[in-house]
C-alpha positions as CSV (number, residue, x, y, z in Angstrom):
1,X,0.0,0.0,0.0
2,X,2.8,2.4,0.8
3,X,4.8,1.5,-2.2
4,X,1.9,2.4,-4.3
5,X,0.7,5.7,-2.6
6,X,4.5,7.0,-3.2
7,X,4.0,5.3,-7.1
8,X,1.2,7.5,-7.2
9,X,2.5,10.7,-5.6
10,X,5.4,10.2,-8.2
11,X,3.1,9.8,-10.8
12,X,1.2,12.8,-10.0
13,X,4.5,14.9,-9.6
14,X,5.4,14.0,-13.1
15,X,2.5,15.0,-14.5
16,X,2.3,18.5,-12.7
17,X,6.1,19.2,-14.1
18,X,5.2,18.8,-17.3
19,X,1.7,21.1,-17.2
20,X,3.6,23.8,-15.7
21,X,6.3,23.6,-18.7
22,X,3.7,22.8,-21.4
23,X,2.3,26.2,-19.7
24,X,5.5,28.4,-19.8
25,X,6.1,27.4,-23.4
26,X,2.6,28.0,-24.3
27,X,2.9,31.5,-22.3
28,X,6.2,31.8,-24.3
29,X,4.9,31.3,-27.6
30,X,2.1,33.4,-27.2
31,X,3.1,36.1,-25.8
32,X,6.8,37.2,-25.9
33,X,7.7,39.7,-28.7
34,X,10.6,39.5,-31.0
35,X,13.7,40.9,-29.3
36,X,13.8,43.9,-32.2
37,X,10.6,45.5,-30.6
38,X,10.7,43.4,-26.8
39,X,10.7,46.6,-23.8
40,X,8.9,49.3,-26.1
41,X,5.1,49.1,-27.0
42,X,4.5,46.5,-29.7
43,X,1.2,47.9,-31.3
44,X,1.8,50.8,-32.7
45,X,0.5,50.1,-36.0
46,X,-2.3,52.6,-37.7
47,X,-6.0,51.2,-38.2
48,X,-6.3,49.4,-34.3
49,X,-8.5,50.9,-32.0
50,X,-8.6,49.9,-28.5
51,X,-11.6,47.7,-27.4
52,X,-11.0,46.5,-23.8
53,X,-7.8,46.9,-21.1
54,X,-7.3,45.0,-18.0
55,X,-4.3,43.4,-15.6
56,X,-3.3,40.0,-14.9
57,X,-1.2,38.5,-12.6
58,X,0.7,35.8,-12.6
59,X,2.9,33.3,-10.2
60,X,6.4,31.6,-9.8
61,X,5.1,28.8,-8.4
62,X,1.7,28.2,-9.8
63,X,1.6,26.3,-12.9
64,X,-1.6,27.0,-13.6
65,X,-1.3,30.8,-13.3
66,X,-0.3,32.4,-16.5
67,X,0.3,36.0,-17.9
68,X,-0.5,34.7,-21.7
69,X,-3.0,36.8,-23.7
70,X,-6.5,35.9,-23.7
71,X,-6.8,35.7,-27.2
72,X,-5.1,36.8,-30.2
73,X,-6.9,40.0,-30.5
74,X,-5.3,40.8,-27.0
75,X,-1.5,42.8,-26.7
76,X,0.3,43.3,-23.8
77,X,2.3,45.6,-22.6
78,X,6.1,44.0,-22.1
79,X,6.3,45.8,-19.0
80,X,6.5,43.6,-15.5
81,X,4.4,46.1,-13.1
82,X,6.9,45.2,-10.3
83,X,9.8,45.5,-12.5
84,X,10.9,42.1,-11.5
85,X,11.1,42.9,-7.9
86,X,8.4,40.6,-6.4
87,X,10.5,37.3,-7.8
88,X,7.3,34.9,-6.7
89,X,4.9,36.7,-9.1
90,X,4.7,38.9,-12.2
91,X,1.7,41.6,-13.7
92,X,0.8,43.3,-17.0
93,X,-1.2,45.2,-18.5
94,X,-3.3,43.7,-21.4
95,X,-5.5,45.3,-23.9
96,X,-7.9,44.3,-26.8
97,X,-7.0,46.1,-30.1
98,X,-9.2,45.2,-33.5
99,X,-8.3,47.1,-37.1
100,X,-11.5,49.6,-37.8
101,X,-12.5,47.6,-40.4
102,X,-13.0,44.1,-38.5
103,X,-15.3,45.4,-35.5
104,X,-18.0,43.7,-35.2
105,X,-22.1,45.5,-34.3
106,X,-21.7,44.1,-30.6
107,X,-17.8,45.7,-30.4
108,X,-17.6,48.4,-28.1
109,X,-14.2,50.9,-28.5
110,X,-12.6,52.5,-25.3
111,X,-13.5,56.1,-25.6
112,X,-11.7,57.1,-22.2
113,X,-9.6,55.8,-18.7
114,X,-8.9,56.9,-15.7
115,X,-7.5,55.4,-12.3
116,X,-8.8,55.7,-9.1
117,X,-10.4,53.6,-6.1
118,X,-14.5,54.6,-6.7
119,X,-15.8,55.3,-9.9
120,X,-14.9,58.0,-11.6
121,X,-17.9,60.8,-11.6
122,X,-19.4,61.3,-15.5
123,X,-18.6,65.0,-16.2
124,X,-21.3,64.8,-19.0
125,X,-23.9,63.6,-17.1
126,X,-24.7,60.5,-19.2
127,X,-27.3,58.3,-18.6
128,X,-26.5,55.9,-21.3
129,X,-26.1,52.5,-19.8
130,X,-23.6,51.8,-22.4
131,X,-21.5,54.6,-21.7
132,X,-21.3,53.3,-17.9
133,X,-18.2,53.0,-16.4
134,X,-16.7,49.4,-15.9
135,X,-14.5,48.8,-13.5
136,X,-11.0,46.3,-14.0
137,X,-8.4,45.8,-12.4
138,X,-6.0,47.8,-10.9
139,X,-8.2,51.0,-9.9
140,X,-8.8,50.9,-14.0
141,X,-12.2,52.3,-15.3
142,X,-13.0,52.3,-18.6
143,X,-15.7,54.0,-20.8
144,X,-16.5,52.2,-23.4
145,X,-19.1,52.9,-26.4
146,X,-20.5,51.7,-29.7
147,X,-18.2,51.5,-32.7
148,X,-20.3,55.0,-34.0
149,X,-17.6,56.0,-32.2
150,X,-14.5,54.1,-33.6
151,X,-13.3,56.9,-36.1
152,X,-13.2,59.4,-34.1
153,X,-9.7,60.1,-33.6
154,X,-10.3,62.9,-30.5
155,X,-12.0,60.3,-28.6
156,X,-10.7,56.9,-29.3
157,X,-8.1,55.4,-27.2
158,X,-5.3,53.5,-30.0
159,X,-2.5,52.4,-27.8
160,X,-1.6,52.1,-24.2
161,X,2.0,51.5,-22.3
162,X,3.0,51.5,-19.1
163,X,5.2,54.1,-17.5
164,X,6.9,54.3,-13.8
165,X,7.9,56.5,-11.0
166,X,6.2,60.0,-10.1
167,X,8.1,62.2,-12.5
168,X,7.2,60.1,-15.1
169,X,6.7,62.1,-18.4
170,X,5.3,61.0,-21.9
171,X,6.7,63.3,-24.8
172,X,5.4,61.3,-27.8
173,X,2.7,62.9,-29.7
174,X,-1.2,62.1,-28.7
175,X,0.1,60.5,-25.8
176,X,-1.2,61.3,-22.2
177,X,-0.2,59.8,-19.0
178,X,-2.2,59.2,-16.1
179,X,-1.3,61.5,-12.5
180,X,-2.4,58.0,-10.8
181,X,-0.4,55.2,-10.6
182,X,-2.1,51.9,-11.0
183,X,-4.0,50.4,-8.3
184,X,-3.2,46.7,-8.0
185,X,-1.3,46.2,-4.9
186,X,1.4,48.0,-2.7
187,X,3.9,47.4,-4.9
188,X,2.7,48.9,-8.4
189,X,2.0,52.1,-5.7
190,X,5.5,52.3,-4.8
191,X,6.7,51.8,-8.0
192,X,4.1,54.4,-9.1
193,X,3.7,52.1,-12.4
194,X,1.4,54.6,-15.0
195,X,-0.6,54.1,-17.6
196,X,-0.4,56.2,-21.2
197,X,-2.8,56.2,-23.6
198,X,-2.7,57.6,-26.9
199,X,-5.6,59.1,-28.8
200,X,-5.6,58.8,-32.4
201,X,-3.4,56.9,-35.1
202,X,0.2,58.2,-34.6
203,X,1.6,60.6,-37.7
204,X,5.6,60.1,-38.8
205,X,6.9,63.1,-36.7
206,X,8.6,65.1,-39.5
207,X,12.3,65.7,-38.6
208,X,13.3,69.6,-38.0
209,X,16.2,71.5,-40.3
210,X,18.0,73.1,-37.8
211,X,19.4,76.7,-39.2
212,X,21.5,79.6,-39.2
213,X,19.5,82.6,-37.0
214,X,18.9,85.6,-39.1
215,X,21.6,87.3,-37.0
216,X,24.2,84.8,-38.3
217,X,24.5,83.1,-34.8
218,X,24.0,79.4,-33.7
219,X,23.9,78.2,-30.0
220,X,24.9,74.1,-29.2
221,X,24.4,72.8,-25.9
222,X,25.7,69.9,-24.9
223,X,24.5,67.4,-22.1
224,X,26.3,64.8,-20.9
225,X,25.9,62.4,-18.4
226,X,22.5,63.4,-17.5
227,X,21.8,59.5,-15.7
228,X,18.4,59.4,-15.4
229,X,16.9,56.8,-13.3
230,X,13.1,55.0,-13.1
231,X,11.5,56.8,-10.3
232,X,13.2,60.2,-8.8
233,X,16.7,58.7,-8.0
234,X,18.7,59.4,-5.4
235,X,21.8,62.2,-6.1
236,X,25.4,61.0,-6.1
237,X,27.9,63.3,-4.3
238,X,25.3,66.2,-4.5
239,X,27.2,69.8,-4.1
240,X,25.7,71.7,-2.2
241,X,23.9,69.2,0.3
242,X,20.5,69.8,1.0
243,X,19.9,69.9,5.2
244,X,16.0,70.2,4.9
245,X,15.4,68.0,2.1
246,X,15.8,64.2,0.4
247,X,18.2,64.9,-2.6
248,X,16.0,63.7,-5.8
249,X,18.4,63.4,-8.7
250,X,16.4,63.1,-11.6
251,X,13.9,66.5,-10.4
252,X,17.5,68.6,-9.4
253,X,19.1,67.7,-12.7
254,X,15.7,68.6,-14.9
255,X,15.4,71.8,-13.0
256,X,18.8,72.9,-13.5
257,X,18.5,72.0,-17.6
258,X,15.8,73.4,-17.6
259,X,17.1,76.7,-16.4
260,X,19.3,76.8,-18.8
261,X,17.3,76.0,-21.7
262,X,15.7,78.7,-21.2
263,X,18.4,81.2,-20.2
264,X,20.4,80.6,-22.8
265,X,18.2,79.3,-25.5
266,X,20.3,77.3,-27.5
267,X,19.5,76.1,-31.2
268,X,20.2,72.5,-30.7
269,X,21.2,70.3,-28.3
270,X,23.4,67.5,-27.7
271,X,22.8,64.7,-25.7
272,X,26.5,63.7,-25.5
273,X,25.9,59.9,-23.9
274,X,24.4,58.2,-20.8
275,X,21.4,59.7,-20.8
276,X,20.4,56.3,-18.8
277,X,21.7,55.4,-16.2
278,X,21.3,51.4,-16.4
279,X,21.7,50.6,-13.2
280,X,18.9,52.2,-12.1
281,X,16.4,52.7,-14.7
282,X,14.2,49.5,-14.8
283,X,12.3,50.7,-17.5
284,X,14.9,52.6,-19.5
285,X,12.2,54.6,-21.7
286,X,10.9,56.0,-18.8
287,X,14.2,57.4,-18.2
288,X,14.8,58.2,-21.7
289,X,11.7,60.2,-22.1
290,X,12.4,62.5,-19.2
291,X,16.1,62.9,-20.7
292,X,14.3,64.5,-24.0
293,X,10.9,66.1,-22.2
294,X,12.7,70.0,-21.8
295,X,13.7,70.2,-25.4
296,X,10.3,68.7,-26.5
297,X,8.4,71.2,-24.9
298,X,10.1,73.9,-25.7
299,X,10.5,72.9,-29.5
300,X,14.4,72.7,-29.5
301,X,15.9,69.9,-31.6
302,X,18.2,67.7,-30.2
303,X,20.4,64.9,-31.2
304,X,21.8,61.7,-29.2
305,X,24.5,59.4,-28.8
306,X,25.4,56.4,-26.4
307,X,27.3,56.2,-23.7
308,X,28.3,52.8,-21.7
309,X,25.5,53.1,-19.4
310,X,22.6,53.8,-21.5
311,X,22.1,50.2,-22.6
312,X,22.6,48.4,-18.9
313,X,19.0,48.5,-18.2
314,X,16.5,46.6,-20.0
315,X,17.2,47.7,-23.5
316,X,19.9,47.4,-25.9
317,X,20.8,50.3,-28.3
318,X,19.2,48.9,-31.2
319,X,16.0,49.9,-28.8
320,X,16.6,53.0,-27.5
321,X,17.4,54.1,-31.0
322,X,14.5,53.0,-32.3
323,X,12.6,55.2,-29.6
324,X,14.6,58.4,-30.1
325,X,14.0,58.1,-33.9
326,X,10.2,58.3,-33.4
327,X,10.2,61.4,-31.0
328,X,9.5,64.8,-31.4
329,X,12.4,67.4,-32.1
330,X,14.8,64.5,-32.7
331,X,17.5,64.4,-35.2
332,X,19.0,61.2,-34.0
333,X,19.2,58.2,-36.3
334,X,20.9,54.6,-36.1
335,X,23.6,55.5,-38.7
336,X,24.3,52.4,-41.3
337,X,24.1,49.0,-40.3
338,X,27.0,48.0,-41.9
339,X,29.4,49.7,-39.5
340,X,30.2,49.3,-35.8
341,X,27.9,50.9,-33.3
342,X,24.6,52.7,-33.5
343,X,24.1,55.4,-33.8
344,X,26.7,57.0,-36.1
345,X,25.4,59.9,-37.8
346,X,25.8,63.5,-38.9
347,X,23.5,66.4,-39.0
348,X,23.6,69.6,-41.4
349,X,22.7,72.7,-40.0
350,X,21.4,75.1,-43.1
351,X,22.8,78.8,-43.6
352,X,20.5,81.5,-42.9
353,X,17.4,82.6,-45.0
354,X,16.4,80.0,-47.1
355,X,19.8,78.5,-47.7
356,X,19.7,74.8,-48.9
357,X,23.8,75.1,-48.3
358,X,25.3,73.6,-45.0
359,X,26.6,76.2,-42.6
360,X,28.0,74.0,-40.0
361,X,28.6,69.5,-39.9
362,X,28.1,68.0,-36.8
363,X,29.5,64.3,-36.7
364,X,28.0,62.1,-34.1
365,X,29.8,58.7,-33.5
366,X,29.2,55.7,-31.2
367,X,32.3,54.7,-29.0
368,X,30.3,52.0,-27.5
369,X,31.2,50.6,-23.6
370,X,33.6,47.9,-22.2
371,X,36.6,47.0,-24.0
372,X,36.2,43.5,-25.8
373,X,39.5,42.5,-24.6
374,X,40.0,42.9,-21.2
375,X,43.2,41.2,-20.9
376,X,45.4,43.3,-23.3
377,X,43.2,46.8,-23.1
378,X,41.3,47.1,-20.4
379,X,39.0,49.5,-19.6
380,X,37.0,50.9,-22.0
381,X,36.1,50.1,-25.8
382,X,37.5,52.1,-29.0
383,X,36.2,53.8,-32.4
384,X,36.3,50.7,-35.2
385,X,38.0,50.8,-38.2
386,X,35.0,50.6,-40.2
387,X,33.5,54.0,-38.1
388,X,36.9,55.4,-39.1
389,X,36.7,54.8,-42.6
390,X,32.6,55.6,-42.7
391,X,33.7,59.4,-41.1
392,X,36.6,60.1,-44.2
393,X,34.3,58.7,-46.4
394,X,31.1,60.6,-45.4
395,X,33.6,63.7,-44.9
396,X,35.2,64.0,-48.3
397,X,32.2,63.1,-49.6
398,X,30.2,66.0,-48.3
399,X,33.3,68.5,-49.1
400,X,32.2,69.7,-52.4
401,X,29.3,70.6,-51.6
402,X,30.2,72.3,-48.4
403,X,32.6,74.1,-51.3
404,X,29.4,75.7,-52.2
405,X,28.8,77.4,-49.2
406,X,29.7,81.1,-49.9
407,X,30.8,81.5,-46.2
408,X,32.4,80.0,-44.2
409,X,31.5,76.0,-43.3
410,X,32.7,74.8,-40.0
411,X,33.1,70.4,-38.9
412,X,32.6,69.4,-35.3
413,X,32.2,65.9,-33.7
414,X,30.7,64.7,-30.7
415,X,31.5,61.4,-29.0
416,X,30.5,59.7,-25.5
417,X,34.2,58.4,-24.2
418,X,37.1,60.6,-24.4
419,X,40.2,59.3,-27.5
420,X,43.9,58.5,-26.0
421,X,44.9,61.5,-26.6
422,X,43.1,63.5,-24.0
423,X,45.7,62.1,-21.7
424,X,48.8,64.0,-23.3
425,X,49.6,66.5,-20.3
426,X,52.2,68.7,-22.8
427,X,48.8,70.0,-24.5
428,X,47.5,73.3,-23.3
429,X,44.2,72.9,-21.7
430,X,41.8,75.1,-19.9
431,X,38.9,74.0,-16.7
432,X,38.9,71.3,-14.8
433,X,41.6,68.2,-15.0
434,X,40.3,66.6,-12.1
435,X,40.5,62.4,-13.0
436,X,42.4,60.2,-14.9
437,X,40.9,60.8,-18.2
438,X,39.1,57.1,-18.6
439,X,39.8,56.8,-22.8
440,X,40.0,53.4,-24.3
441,X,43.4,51.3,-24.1
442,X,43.8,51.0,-27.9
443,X,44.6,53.8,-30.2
444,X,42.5,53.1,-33.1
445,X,43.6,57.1,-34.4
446,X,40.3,58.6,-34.9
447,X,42.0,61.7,-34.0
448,X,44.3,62.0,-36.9
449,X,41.0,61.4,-38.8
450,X,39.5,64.5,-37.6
451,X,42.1,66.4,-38.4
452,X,42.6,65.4,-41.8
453,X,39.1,66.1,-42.5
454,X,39.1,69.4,-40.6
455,X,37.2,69.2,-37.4
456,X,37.8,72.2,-35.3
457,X,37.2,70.5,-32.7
458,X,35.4,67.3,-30.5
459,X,33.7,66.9,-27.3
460,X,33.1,63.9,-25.3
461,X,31.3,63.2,-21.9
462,X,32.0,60.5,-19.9
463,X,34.7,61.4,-17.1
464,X,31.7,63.4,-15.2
465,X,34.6,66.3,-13.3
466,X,36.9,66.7,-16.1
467,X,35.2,69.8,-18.0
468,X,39.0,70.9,-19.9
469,X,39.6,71.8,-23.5
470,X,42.6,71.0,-24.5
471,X,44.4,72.1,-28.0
472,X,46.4,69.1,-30.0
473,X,49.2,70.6,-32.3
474,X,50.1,69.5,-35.9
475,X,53.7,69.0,-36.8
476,X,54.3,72.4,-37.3
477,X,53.5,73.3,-34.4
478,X,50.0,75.3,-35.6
479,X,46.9,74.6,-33.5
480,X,44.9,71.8,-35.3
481,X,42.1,70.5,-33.3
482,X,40.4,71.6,-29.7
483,X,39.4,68.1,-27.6
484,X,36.7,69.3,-24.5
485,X,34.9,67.7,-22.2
486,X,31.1,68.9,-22.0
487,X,31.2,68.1,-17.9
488,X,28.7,65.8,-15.8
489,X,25.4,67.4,-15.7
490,X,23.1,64.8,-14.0
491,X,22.9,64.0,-9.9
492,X,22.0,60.4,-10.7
493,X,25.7,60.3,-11.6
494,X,29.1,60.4,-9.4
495,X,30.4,64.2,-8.8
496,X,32.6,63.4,-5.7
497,X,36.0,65.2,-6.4
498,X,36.1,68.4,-4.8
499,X,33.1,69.8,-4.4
500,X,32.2,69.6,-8.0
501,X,29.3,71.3,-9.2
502,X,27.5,70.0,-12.2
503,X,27.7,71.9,-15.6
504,X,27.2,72.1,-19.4
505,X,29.2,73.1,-22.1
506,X,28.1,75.4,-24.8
507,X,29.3,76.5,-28.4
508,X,28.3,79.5,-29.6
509,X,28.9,80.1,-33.4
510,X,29.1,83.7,-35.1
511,X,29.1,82.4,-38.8
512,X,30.2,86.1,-39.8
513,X,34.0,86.2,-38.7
514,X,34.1,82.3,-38.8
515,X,34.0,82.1,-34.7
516,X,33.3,79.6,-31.9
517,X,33.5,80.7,-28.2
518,X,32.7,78.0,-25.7
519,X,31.9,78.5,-22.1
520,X,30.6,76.7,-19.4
521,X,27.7,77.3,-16.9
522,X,27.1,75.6,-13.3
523,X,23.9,74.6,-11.4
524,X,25.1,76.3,-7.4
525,X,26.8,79.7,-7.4
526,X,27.5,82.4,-9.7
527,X,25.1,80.8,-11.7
528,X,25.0,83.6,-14.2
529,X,28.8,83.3,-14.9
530,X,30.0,82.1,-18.0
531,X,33.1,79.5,-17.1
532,X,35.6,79.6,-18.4
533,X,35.1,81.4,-21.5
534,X,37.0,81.6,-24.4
535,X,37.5,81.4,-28.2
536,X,38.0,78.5,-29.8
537,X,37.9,79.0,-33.3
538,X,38.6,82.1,-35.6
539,X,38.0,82.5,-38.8
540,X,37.2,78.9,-39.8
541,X,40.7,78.0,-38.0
542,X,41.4,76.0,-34.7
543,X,42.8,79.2,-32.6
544,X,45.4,78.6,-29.9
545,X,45.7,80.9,-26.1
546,X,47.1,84.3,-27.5
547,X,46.7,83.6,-31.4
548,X,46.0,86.8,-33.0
549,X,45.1,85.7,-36.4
């Protein structure tokens, strides 16, 4: 008898193994999205409208308790609500979404949503029983209504995501995020996980031409090292301290960009690399939205680049960049597949008037993260060959017409991790040398390529308290190419060497006399001073400390 109660209880063991994998690779099958579009919303396609939403949970240890869609008609959102932090169970939003054209007489279309405890109260007054709110999961109420309704692109709700943390911001167009977070249990409250919806099909946001002002000037900001987290973050090494207060990195860092944005009102910006900060941003696009909210609204374009953090969360670059080419204001593009990297790209900025000539070249390239060979370079990765070879090619290439230009045309390149030679104390340098500049090992000599195809000068990120430019020499001794550092402008990153205060770097061009002056300003202190100051560039030519020409 007891030989064949433990036959049994065997027996029974098997059998509840192989449900509970039959049921993860069922799950698996149905609802994990290919890795090109996995962490970013996989139904943004035109014609869906959305017909239902709800939430469902999920457990480690129950075999029979799966996050799989409902049906096929059903999406969901690839977004864990606790951000793999409860490791027993898992939750995700789900919604119904049908094409126009396949809803049915009984379909009803999601006309509006809010979050919240009780029901929401009807502003309008309905008394249509279809138009009732239903309640769901999560504190989610949704209004629903006949497919009369479907086209209307002010009401219908197209898309949802999910969002997290209390700063959370959506800068996509038609998009609105929700002030509640969702409902379901403590933890989706403390993670503050949102909802956004979006109204309407989405339009191809049309790229802007950035331009010469009317007064022949041109303003670039650069931001580096902003390191936003998911949720508020918590500041690194904050200068000053705050006595009265928690230090919230990701608020004190948008508040001082912010300020600047609109003190000095700069034609373009350049986000100059970990924009992320991996560690800490769970959901990277949250993070990466609230890196490119200021410009957004305040219709500034704005172009990116990669540094080694900004992939250590839970997308890869491939993703981000596929995010930052659909936003608002954005310039930024993968570059060509073919090549090492992504995003390696340049941007033209048009002459003044209605010019179709290039005034200025910006060059933007990817110097990825960790070396791939640790044991004879280690540290940090280097510029490829085929990068190197892209950048002559693209340069030469774009010479003649630049030739065209009837003033004077101006290069300048912008990378994430400093090159070799921003170790080489002989240079002159201005600002702050404050740590070992961290550049890659290897010398792949992407500096003698800049200078052979005239860049005036680069500017990386990366070492957050170095903020110097220094000026490389050619043979002859003639100044031939300014390397700076843009400085660490984000809390969420370190800033621990004396008493650093966070800055930004800016470029100012005069396209009259051919002229760059850079300067820098800080987020405590003389606030309104310009740091550092001086000029760069005269005339189209590198200019050294005391040149005259």
């Amino acid at each position: 008898m007891t030989r064949r109660l433990i036959r049994t209880a065997v027996q029974l063991g098997l059998l509840a193994t192989f449900v509970f994998v039959l049921f993860v690779v069922l799950d698996n099958k149905i609802s994990v999205l290919p890795a090109a579009i996995h962490g970013h919303l996989p139904t943004h396609h035109p014609g869906f409208v959305v017909t239902d939403v709800t939430v469902f949970s999920c457990s480690g240890f129950n075999p029979f308790s799966s996050c799989r869609r409902n049906r096929q008609s059903w999406a969901r959102v690839e977004k864990d609500l606790y951000l793999h932090t409860a490791w027993t169970s898992s939750a995700y939003v789900q919604f119904e979404r049908k094409k126009e054209e396949e809803l049915l007489p009984t379909d009803k279309v999601v006309i509006d949503l809010k979050i919240g405890r009780l029901a929401p109260e009807d502003e309008e007054n309905e008394k249509d029983a279809s138009d009732a709110w239903e309640k769901r999961p999560g504190g989610i109420w949704l209004k629903r209504t006949a497919t009369r309704h479907a086209s209307d692109s002010q009401k219908t709700i197209t898309s949802i995501d999910v969002l997290f943390g209390a700063d959370a911001v959506d800068p996509r167009p038609n998009w609105d995020i929700k002030d509640t977070p969702l409902l379901l249990d403590s933890r989706t409250e403390t993670l503050e996980a949102r909802l956004s919806i979006r109204r309407g099909f989405p339009a191809k946001v049309k790229k802007p031409t950035p331009r010469i002002g009317e007064n022949g000037r041109f303003k670039i900001m650069q931001l580096s090292d902003l390191h936003f987290s998911t949720g508020v973050g918590t500041c690194r090494d904050p200068y000053p301290e705050l006595t009265d207060q928690k230090c919230e990195a990701d608020p004190r860092t948008l508040e001082f960009v912010g300020r600047l944005l609109d003190e000095e009102k700069p034609d373009l910006v350049v986000l100059a690399g970990d924009e992320v900060n991996g560690e800490t941003a769970k959901d990277a696009a949250t993070a990466l939205f609230k890196a490119v909210k200021p410009m957004v609204d305040r219709s500034i374009p704005y172009a990116a680049i990669f540094g080694n953090h900004d992939d250590e969360g839970d997308l890869d670059r491939s993703q981000l960049m596929a995010i930052l080419e659909e936003l608002p204001y954005s310039l930024t593009t993968a570059g060509p597949e073919e090549i090492d990297g992504v995003g390696n790209y340049y941007v033209e900025v048009l002459g003044r008037g209605k010019s179709t000539h290039s005034a200025l070249t910006l060059y933007l390239l990817d110097t990825h993260g960790y070396s791939p060979d640790e044991r004879q370079f280690r540290g940090y990765d280097w510029l490829k060959s085929s990068q190197i070879k892209w950048f002559r090619n693209t340069a030469q290439s774009l010479k003649r017409k630049h030739d065209e230009y009837t003033h004077i045309h101006m290069n300048m390149a912008f990378i994430h991790i400093p090159l070799p030679e921003y170790r080489d104390w002989d240079n002159y340098f201005k600002g702050n040398w404050t740590e070992a500049p961290t550049a890659p090992g290897f010398n792949s000599h992407f500096k003698d390529a800049l200078e052979d195809e005239g860049v005036l000068f680069v500017s990386c990120g990366h070492d957050h308290v170095n903020d110097y430019c220094m000026l490389s020499q050619d043979q002859d001794k003639k100044p031939s190419l300014w390397m700076c550092y843009g400085g660490g402008a984000g809390f969420g990153g370190y800033g621990g060497y004396g008493d650093y205060i966070r800055r930004v770097r800016f470029f100012d061009f005069d396209m009259g006399p051919g002229r760059v002056v850079t300067y820098k300003r800080v987020e405590w202190g003389d606030t309104d001073a310009r740091l550092d100051e001086m000029m760069i560039v005269d005339g189209g030519v590198v200019q050294g400390p005391g040149d005259t020409r």
